[in-house]
C-alpha positions as CSV (number, residue, x, y, z in Angstrom):
1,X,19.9,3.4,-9.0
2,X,18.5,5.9,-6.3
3,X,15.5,8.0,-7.0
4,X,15.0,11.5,-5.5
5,X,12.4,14.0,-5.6
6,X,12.7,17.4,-4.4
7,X,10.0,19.4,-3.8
8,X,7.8,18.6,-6.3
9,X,4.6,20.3,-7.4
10,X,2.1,19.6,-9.6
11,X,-1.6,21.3,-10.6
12,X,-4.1,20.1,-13.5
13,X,-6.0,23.7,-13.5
14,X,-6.6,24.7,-10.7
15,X,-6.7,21.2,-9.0
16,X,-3.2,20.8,-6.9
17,X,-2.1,17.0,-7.3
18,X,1.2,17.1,-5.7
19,X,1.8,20.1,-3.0
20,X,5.8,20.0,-2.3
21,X,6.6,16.6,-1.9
22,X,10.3,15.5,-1.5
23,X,11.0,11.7,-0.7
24,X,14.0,9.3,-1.6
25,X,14.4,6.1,-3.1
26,X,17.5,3.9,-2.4
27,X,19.5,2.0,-4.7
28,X,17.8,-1.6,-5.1
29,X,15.0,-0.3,-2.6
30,X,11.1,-1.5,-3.3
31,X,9.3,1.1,-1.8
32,X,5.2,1.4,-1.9
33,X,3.0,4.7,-2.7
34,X,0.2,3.9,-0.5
35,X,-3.4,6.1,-0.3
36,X,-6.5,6.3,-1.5
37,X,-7.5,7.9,-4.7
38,X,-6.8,11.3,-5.6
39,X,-3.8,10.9,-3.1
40,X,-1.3,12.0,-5.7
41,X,0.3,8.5,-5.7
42,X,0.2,8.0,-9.2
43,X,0.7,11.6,-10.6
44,X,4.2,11.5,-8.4
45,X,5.0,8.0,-10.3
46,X,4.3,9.4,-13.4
47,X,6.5,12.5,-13.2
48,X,9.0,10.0,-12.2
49,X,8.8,7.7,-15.3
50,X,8.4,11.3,-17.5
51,X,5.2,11.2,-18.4
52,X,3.8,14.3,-16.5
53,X,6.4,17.6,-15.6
54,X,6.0,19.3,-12.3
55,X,5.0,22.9,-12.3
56,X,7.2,25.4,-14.0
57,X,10.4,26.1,-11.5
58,X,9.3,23.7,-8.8
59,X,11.4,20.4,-7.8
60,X,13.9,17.9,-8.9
61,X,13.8,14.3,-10.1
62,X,17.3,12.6,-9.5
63,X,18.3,9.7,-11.2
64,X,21.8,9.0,-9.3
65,X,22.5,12.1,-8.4
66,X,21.6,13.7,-12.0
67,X,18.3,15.8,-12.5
68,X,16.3,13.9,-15.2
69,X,13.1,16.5,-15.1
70,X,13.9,17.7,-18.8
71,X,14.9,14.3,-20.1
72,X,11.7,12.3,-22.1
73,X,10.2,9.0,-21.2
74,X,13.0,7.0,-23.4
75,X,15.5,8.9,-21.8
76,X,15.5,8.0,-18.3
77,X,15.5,3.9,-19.5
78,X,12.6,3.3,-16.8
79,X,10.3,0.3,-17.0
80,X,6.8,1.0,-16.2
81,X,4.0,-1.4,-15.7
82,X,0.2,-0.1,-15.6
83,X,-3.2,-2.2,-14.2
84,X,-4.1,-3.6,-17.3
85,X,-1.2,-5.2,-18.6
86,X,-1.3,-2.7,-22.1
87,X,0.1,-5.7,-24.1
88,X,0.0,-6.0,-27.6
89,X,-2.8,-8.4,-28.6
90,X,-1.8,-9.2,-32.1
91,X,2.0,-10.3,-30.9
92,X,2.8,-13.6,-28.8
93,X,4.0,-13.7,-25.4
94,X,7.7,-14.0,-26.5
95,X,7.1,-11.5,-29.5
96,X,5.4,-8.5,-26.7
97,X,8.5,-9.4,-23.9
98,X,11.2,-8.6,-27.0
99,X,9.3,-5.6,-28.3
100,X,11.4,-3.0,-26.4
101,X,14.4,-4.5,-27.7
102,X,13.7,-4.9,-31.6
103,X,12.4,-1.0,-31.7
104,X,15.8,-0.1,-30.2
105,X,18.0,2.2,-32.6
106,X,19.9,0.2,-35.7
107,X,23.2,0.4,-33.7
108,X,21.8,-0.2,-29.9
109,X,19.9,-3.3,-31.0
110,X,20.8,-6.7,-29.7
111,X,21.3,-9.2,-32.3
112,X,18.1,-12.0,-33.2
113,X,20.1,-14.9,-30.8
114,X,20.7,-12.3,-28.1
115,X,17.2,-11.4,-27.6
116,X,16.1,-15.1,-28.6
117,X,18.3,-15.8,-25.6
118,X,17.3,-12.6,-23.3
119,X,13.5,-13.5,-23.7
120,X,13.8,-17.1,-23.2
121,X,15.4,-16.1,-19.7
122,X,13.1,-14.1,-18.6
123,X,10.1,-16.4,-19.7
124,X,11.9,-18.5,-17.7
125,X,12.0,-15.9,-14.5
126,X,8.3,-15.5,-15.0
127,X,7.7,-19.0,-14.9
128,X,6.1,-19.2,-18.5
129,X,9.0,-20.9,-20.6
130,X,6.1,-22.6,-22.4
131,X,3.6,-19.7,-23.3
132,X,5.9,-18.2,-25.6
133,X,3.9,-18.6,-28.7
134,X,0.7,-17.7,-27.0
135,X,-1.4,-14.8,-27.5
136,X,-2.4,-13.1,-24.4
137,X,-6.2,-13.8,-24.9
138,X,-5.2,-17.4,-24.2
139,X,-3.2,-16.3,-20.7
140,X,-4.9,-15.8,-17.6
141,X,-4.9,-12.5,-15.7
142,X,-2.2,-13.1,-13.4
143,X,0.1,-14.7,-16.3
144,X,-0.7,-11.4,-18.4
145,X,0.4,-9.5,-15.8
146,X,3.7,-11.5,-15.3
147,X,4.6,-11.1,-19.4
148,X,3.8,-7.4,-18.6
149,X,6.4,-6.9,-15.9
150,X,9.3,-9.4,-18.3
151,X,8.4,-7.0,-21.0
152,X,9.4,-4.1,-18.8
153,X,12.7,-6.0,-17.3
154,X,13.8,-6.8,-21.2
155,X,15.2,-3.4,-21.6
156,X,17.1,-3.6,-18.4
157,X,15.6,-0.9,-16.8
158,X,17.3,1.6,-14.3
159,X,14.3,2.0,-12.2
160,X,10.9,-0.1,-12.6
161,X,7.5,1.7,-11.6
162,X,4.8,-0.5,-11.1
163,X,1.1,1.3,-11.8
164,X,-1.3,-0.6,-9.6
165,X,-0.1,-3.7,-11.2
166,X,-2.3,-6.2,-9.3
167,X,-5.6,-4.0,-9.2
168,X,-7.7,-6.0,-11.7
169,X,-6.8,-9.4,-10.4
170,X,-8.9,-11.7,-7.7
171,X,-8.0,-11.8,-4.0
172,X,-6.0,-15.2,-4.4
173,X,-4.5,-14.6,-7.6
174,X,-3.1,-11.0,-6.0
175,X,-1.7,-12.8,-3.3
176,X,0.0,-15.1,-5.4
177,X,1.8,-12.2,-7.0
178,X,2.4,-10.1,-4.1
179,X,4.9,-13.5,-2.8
180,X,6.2,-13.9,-6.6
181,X,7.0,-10.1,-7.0
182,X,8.9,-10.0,-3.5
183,X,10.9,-13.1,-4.3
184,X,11.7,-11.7,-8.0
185,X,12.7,-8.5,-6.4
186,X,14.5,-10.0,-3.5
187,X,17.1,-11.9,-7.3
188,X,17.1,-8.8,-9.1
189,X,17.7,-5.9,-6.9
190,X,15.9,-3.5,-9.1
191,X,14.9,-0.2,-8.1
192,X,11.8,-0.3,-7.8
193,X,8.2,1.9,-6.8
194,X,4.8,0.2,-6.5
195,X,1.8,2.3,-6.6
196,X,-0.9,0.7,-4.8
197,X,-4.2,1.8,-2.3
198,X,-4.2,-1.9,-0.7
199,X,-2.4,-1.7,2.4
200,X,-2.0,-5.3,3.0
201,X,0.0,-5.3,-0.3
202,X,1.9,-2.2,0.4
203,X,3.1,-3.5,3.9
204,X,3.5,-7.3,2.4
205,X,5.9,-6.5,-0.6
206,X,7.6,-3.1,0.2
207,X,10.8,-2.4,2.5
208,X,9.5,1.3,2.9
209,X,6.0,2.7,2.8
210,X,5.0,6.3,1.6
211,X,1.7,7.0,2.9
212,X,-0.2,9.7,0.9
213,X,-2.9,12.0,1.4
214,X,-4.2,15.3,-0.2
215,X,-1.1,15.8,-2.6
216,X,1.2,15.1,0.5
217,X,3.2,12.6,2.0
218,X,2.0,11.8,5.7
219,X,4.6,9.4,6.7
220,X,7.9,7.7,5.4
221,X,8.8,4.4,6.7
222,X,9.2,0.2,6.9
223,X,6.0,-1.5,7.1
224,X,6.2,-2.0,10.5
225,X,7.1,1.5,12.2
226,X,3.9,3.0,9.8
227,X,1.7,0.4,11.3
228,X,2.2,0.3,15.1
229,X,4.2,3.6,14.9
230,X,1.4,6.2,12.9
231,X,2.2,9.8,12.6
232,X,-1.3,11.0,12.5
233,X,-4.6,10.0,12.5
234,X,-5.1,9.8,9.1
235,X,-2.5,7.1,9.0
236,X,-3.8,5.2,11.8
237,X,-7.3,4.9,10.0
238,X,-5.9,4.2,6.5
239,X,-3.7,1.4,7.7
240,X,-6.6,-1.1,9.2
241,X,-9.6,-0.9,10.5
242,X,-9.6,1.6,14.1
243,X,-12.0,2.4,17.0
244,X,-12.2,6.1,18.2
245,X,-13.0,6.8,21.9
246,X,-12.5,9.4,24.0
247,X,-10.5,8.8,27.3
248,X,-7.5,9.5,28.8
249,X,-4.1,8.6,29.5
250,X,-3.2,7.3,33.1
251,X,0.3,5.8,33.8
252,X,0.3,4.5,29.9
253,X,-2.7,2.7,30.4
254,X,-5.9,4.1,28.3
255,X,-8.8,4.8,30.3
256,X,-12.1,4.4,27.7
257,X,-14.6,7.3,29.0
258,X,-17.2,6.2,25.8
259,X,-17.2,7.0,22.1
260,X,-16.2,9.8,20.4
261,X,-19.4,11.9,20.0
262,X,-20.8,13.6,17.3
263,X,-18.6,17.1,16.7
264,X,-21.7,18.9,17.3
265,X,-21.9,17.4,20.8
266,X,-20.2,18.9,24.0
267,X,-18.0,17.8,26.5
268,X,-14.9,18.1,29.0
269,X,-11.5,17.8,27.2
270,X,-10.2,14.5,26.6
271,X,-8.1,12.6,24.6
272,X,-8.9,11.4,21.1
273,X,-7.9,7.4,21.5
274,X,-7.3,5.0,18.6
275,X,-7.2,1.5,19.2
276,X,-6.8,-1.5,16.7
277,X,-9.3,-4.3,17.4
278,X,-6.6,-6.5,18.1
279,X,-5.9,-4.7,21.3
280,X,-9.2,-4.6,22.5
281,X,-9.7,-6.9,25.1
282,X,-13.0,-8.5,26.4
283,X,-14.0,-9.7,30.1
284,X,-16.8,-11.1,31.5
285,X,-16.7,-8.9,35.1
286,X,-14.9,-6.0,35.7
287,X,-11.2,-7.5,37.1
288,X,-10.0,-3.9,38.1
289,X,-9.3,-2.2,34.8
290,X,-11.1,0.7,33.4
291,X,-13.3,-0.7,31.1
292,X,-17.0,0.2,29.2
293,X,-20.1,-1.7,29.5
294,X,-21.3,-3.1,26.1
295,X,-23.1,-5.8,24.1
296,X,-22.0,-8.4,22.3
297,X,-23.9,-7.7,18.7
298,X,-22.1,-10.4,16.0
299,X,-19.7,-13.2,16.5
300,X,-17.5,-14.2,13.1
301,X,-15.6,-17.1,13.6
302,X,-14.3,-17.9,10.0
303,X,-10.7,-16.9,10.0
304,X,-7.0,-17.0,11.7
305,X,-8.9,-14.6,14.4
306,X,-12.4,-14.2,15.2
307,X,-14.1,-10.9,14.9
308,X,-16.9,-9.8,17.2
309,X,-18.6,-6.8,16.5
310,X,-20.2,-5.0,20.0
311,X,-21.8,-1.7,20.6
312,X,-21.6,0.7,23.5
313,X,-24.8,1.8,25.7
314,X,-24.8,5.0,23.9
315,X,-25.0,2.2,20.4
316,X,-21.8,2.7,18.7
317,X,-19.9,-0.1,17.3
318,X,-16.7,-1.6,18.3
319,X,-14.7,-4.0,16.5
320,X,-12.7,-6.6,18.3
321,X,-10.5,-9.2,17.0
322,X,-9.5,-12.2,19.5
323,X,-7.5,-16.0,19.2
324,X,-10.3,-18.8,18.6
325,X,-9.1,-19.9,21.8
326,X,-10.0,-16.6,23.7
327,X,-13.0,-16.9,21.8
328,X,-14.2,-20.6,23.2
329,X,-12.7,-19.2,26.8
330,X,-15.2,-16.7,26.7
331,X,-18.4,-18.4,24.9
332,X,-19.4,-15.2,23.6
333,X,-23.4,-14.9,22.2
334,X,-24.8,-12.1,20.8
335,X,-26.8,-10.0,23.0
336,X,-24.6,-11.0,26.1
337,X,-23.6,-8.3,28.0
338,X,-19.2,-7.7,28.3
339,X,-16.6,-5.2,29.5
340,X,-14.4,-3.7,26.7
341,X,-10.9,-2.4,27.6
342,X,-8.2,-1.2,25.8
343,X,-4.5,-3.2,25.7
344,X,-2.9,-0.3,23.6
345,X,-4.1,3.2,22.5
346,X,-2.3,5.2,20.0
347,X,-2.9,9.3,21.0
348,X,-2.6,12.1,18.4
349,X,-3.5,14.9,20.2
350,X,-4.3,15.7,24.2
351,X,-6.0,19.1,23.6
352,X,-9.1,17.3,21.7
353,X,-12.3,19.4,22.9
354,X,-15.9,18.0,22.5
C-alpha cells in the first residue's frame, strides 16, 4: 500500500514540529526518517499511524489513494512498533504476538486453530518457534524486540511504522537486526517507514532515505545519492563525519587555502569545501598538488581503515581515513609533519564571505 503526505503541518503551542512537509511512500517500499532529535521524524510517523492530527485545514495522509486524516488508529490497520518493545509482561510470547487478533470484533475474529497456526508461523519468521511459552523477562533485548515486530505483523498490517525500534539495543545486537529486518522485509514486501537518528542504520536497511531537519525534509533519496550526492550542508554533516575548509575550485580539483575560520574572522571570498575523510589524501612531499602543511597528531589503527587525526598550522583538526596498507606505505608517527589534499570536495555555495 502507498503512503502519501501532503503538506502536512503540525504545532504543539507555539512550537512548529512539522512545517509543510509532503513526501511519498511506494507500495512495498522501506523508507528511513533520518535526523536528529526534534527533527519532526517521529511526530510525521505518528500522524501517519493516527495518533497525532495535523493542524486544522493543513495536508493529506493517503492510504492508496484514500485520505485517512479523519480515520482513528484501528482504522487505518497499521502496525506500529515503538523503542521499548511495549509488550505485555503478564502474557507469553505466543499469548502477546496473538493479542491483536483475539481482541478483534466477535465476527472479524479468526478462529483458536487459525491463530494457533498464524502465531506459530510467525514465531517461526522470527526465529523463536521455541519461546512461545516464555515471558518476556526471560527474552533478551533483541528477541523482545523481534516478538514486538510479529505482534505487529499478526494483524496483517497495511503499512508497518517502526518507532526507533533498535534504539535501546547494544552496537552488535543492532546490527544483527538491521541484516534480519532487511531480509524479513526483502519476504514480506510490507510497506514499511523506520524512524531512526543512526545513519549507518538508515542507509543499511532502507531503499530511500528522508533526511530531516527543523520540521522539514532536506533531502529525498536512495542511500547512496544522499550520501555522495548531499543537497546541503546540513546533510553532508549529518551523514558522517566532514572537514570544513575554505578553498576553491580549479578545473574540478579542490584547492585547500586552510580552515574555515571563526565567523567573526575576515577574509577574501572563497568557497566553503566539505570533504569526507576518506577523500583526504596524505603525502610525505609536495608531488604538485595543492595541498596544506600539517601534523600528524593521533594514529588509530583498530579497524577496516585507519583513522589519523592531524591539525593544520593555524591547529585545527582534520580527520583522515586511509587502507592499512596506505598506512604502513606511509609509516605515519605522531608529531611528523605531512601534506593534506583533497581527492573530492562537495561545494554548497561559491559566494561564502569570511
Amino acid at each position: 500500500m502507498s503512503i502519501e503526505v501532503q503538506h502536512v503541518s503540525k504545532t504543539f503551542g507555539t512550537y512548529p514540529a512539522l512545517l509543510d512537509v509532503s513526501m511519498h511512500v511506494h507500495d512495498g517500499e522501506l523508507v528511513a526518517l533520518l535526523g536528529p532529535s526534534g527533527s519532526g521524524k517521529t511526530t510525521l510517523l505518528r500522524i501517519i499511524a493516527g495518533l497525532e492530527s495535523p493542524d486544522a485545514g493543513r495536508g493529506r495522509i493517503l492510504f492508496h489513494g484514500q485520505d485517512v486524516a479523519r480515520r482513528r488508529v484501528g482504522e487505518r490497520h497499521v502496525g506500529f512498533v515503538f523503542q521499548h518493545y511495549a509488550l505485555f509482561k503478564h502474557m507469553t510470547v505466543f499469548e502477546n504476538i496473538a493479542f491483536g487478533l483475539r481482541v478483534r470484533p466477535r465476527c472479524e475474529r479468526p478462529s483458536r486453530q487459525a491463530i494457533h497456526d498464524k502465531v506459530t508461523r510467525l514465531l517461526q519468521l522470527i526465529q523463536l518457534e521455541n519461546f512461545g511459552r516464555r515471558y518476556p523477562s526471560q527474552l533478551s533485548g533483541g528477541q523482545r524486540q523481534r516478538v514486538a515486530l510479529a505482534r505487529a505483523l499478526a494483524i496483517d498490517p497495511n503499512v508497518l511504522l517502526l518507532d526507533e525500534p533498535f534504539g535501546a539495543l547494544d552496537a552488535k545486537v543492532r546490527q544483527g537486526l538491521r541484516e534480519w529486518l532487511r531480509r524479513l522485509h526483502d519476504e514480506l514486501h510490507v510497506t514499511s517507514i523506520l524512524v531512526t537518528h543512526d545513519q549507518e542504520e538508515a542507509l543499511e536497511v532502507a531503499d530511500r532515505v528522508v533526511v530531516m531537519n527543523q520540521a522539514r525534509i532536506e533531502q529525498v533519496g536512495p542511500p547512496a545519492e544522499v550520501f555522495h550526492h548531499p543537497a546541503s550542508e546540513f546533510v553532508m554533516d549529518f551523514l558522517g563525519q566532514v572537514n570544513v575548509f575554505h578553498g576553491r575550485m580549479e578545473q574540478g580539483r579542490a584547492v585547500l587555502g586552510g580552515t574555515l575560520p571563526d565567523v567573526a574572522s575576515r577574509g577574501s571570498a572563497r568557497d566553503t569545501l566539505y570533504v569526507r575523510p576518506h577523500d583526504v589524501q596524505i603525502e610525505r612531499r609536495l608531488n604538485g598538488v595543492p595541498a596544506l602543511h600539517a601534523r600528524v597528531v593521533r594514529v588509530n589503527r583498530a579497524g577496516a581503515l585507519a583513522k589519523v587525526l592531524l591539525a593544520t598550522a593555524d591547529g585545527r583538526a582534520v580527520h583522515a581515513e586511509l587502507p592499512l596498507d596506505r598506512l604502513e606505505e606511509l609509516s605515519l608517527r605522531p608529531g611528523e609533519a605531512v601534506y593534506v589534499s583533497a581527492r573530492h570536495a562537495h561545494v554548497f555555495s561559491s559566494d561564502y564571505v569570511i
